[in-house]
C-alpha positions as CSV (number, residue, x, y, z in Angstrom):
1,X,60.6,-41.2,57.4
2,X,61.4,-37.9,59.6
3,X,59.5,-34.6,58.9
4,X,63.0,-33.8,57.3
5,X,64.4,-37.2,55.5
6,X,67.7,-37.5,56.8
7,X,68.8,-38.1,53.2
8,X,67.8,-34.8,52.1
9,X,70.1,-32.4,54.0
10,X,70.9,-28.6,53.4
11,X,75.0,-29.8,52.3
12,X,73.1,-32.4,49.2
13,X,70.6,-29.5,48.2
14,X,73.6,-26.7,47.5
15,X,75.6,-29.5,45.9
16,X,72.9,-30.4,43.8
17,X,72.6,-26.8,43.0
18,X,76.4,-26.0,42.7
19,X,76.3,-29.0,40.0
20,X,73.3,-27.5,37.8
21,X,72.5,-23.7,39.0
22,X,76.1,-22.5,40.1
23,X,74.2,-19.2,39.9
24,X,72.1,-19.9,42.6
25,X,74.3,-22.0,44.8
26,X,75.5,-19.0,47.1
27,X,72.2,-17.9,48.2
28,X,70.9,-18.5,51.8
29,X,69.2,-21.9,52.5
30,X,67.4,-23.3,55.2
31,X,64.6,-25.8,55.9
32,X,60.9,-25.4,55.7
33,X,58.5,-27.4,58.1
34,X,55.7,-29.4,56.7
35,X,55.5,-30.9,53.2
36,X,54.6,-34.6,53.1
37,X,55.2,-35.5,48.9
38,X,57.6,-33.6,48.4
39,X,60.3,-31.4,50.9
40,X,61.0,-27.7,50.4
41,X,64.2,-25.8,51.3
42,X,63.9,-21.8,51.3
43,X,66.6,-20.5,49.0
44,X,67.0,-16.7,49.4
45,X,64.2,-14.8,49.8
46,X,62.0,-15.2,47.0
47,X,62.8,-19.1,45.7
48,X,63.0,-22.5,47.4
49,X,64.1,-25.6,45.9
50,X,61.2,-28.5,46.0
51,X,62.6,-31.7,46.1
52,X,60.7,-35.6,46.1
53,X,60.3,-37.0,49.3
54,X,57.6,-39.2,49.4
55,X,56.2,-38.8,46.5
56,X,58.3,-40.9,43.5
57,X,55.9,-39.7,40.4
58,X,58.5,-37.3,38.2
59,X,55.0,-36.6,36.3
60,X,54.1,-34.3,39.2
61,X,56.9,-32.1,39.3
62,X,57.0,-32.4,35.2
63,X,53.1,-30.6,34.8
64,X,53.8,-27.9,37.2
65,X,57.1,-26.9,35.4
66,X,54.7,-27.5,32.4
67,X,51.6,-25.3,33.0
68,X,52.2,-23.3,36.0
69,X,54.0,-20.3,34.2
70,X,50.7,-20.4,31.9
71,X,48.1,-20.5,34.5
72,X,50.1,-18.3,37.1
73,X,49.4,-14.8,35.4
74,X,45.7,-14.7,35.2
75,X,45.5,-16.4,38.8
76,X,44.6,-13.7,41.3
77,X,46.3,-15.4,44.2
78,X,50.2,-16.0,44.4
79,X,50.9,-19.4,43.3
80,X,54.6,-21.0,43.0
81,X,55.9,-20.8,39.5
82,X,58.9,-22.7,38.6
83,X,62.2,-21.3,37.5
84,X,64.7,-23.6,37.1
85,X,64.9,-27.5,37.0
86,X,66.8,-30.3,38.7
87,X,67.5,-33.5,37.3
88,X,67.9,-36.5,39.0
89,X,71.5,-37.6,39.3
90,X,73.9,-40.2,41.0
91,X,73.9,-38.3,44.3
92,X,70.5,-38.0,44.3
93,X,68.0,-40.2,42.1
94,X,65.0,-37.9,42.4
95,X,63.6,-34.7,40.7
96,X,63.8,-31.5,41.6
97,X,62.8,-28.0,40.6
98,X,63.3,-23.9,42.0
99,X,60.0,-22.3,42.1
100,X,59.3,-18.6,43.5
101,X,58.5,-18.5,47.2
102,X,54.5,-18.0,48.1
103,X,54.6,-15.9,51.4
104,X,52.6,-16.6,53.9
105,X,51.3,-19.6,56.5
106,X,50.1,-22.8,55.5
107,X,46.7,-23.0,56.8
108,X,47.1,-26.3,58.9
109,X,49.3,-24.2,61.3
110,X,47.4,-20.6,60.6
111,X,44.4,-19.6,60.3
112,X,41.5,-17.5,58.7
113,X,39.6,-15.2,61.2
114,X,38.2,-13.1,57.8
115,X,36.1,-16.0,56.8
116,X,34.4,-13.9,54.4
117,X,37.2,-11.9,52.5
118,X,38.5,-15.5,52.6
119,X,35.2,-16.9,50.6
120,X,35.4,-14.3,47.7
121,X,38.9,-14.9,47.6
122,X,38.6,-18.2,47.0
123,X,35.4,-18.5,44.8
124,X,37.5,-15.8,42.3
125,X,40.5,-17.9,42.6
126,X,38.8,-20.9,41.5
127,X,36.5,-18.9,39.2
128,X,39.9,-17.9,37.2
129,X,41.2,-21.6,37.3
130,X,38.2,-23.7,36.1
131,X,38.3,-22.8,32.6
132,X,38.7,-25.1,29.9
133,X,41.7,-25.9,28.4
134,X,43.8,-27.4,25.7
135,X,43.9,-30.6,24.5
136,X,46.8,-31.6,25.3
137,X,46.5,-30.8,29.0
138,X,46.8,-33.3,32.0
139,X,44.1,-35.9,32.0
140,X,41.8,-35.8,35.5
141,X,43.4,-38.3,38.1
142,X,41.2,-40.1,40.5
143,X,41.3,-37.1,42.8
144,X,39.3,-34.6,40.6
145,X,37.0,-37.9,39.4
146,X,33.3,-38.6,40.2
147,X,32.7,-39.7,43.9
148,X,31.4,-42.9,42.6
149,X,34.6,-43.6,41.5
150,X,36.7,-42.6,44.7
151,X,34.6,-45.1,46.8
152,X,37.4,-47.7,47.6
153,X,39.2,-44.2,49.4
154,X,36.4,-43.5,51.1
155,X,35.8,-46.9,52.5
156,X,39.8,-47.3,53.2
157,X,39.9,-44.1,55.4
158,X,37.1,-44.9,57.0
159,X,37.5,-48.1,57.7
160,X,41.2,-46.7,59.1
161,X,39.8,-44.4,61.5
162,X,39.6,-45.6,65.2
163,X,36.2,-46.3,66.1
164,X,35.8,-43.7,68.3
165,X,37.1,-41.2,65.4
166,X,33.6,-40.3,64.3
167,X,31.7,-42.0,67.0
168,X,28.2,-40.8,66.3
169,X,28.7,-38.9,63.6
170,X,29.4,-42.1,61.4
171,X,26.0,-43.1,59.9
172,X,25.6,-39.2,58.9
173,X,29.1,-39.4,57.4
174,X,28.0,-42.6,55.0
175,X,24.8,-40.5,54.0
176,X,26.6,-37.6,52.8
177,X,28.9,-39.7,50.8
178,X,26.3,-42.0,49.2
179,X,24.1,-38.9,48.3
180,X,27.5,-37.8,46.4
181,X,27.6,-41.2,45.0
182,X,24.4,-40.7,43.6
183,X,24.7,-37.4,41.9
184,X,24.8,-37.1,38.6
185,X,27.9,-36.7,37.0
186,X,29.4,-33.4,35.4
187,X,28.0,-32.9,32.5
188,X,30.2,-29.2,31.1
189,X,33.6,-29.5,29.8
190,X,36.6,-30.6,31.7
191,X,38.4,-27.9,33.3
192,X,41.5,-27.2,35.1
193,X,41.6,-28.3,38.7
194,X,44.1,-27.8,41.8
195,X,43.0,-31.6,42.6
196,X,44.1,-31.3,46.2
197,X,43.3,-28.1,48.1
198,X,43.8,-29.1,51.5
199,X,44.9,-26.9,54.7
200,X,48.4,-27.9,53.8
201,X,48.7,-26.5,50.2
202,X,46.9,-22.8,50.8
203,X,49.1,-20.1,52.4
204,X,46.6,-17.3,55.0
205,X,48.3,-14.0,55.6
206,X,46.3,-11.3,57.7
207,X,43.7,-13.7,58.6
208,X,42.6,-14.6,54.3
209,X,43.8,-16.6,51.9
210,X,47.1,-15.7,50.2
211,X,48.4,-18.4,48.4
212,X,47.9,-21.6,46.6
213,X,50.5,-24.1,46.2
214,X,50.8,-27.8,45.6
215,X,50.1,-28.4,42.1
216,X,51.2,-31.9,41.9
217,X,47.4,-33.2,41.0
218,X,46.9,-30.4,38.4
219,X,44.5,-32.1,35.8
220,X,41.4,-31.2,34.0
221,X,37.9,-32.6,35.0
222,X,35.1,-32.2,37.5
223,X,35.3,-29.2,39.4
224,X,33.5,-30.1,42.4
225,X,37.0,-31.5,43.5
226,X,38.1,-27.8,44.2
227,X,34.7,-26.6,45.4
228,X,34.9,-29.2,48.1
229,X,37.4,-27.1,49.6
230,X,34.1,-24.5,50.7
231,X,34.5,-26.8,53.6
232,X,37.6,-28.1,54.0
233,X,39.3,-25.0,53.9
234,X,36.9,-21.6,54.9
235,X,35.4,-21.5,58.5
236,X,32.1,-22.5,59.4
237,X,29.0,-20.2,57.7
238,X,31.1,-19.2,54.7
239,X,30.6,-22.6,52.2
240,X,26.9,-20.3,51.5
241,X,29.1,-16.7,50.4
242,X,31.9,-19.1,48.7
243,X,28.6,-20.7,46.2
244,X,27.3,-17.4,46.1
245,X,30.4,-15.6,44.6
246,X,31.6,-18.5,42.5
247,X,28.4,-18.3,40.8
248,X,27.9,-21.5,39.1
249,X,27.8,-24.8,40.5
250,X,24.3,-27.0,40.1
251,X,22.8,-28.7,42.8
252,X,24.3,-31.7,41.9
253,X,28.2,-30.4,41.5
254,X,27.3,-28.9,45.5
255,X,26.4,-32.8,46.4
256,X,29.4,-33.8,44.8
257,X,31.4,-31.4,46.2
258,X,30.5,-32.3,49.6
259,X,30.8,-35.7,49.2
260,X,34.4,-34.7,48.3
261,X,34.9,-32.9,51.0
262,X,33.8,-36.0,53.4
263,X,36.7,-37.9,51.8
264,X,38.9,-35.2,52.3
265,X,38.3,-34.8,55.7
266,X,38.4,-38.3,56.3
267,X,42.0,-38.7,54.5
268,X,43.3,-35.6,56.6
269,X,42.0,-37.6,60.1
270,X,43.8,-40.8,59.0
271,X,47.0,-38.8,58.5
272,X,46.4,-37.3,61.9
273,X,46.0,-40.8,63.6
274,X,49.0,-42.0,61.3
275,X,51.1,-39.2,62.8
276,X,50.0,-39.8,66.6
277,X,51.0,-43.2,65.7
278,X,54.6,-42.7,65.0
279,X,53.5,-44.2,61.5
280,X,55.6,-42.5,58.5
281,X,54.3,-39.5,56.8
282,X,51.8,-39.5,59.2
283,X,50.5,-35.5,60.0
284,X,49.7,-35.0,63.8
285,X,48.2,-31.6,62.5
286,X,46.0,-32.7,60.2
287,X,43.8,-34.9,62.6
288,X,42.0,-31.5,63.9
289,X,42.0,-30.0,60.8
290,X,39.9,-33.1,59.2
291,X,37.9,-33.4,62.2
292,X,36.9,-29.7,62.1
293,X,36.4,-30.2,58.6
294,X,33.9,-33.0,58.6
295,X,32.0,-30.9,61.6
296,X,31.5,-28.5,59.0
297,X,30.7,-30.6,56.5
298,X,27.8,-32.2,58.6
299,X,26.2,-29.2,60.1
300,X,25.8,-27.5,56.8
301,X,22.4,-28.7,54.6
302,X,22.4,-29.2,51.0
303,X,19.2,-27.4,50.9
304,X,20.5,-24.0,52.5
305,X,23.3,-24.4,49.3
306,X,22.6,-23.2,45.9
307,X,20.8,-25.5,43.9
């Protein structure tokens, strides 16, 4: 698997749209870099067309189309709404949808030098998202579970990692994620969750955050998934001002947040070693970003969070 599958070329994505959007078909297209479940094409200036790569689940592309257009308008940071929807076919056997176009640069080749603007943006983004809603919405997956639950993750990606990987910093690692383990569990409502904030699925403009994309893990249920991203995401010194501004996470959603964040740091360093490995899907990029991650992750206290 290439970073662009050669099966997925720029000729099958206007075909595929001559076939079922005519309308669209003319406009400009071209190839964005990155994605890993799923590959984007640019199409004119304010779509792109978000076609399965990796990822073979048609229920991920089915809730965004689904809920986005709900959640989008009382989210205070651009998020990708779809507009249109592609159906699999004989040409191509996988699903596909046009979504607006979230400006900016995802954050595993940018970066955030306003580390607090960045924290208040993203405590009232997540603030706006993690409300409860309706019955019928998306069950939690594994991903926005209770650490407890996640632990055969956490043991495969750490157990991946080249011994030298975390070196030192590997009994420390197992403490923060056993604390987690033993946290007690959420007890509000369910509420919607991202599911998979990660430097690849935020967009930084001007130094901030921007945009938030990716909502293939959209679910209801413990939001300490999201608020793990106080580490895996904002620069070192900020996870304090993010807890601050969001307002209202319990000592024990911060330890499961951070556990959280230890598995998603752990995930984006195996991805990083996959990709220096040649391995598919593997992300060269996201080696550093997990490793700076985890750095943060360990040199911040539970005690100095609120709680």
């Amino acid at each position: 698997m290439t970073e662009i599958e050669p099966g997925i070329t720029a000729a099958l994505v206007r075909d595929l749209l001559r076939d079922q959007h005519p309308d669209l078909a003319g406009l400009p297209l071209r190839e964005v870099e990155g994605g890993w479940g799923n590959q984007m094409w640019r199409l004119g200036d304010e779509l792109a067309v978000r076609i399965q790569r990796m990822d073979t689940d048609h229920d991920h592309q089915l809730k965004e189309r689904r809920w986005l257009p709900l959640l989008a308008p009382r989210l205070p940071l651009p998020v990708p709404v779809p507009v249109r929807s592609g159906a699999p076919s004989e040409r191509c056997p996988r699903i596909w949808t046009v979504m607006t176009w979230v400006p900016g640069l995802p954050l595993d080749r940018g970066s955030i030098t306003r580390g607090g603007h960045a924290a208040d943006t993203l405590a009232g983004f997540l603030r706006a998202l993690h409300v409860a809603a309706p019955a019928d919405a998306p069950v939690g997956t594994l991903r926005a579970a209770h650490p407890k639950d996640c632990a055969g993750g956490f043991e495969q990606f750490f157990d991946a990692l080249d011994a030298d990987a975390l070196g030192s910093d590997a009994a420390d690692v197992r403490a923060v994620w056993d604390d987690a383990v033993a946290a007690p569990a959420w007890e509000g409502p369910p509420v919607w969750v991202h599911g998979d904030l990660h430097p690849a699925n935020v967009v930084v403009e001007d130094g901030t955050l921007a945009g938030v994309v990716d909502f293939g893990d959209l679910s209801v249920g413990d939001p300490a998934v999201d608020l793990a991203a106080a580490w895996v995401l904002l620069p070192e010194g900020t996870a304090g001002r993010f807890f601050t501004a969001y307002g209202s996470a319990d000592g024990a959603t911060v330890r499961r947040a951070r556990g959280l964040a230890v598995l998603k740091s752990l995930f984006l360093m195996v991805m990083g070693q996959n990709g220096n490995l040649g391995l598919p899907g593997g992300k060269p990029a996201w080696g550093p970003a997990g490793r700076t991650a985890l750095d943060r992750v360990l040199g911040k206290s539970p005690t100095r969070l609120p709680g």
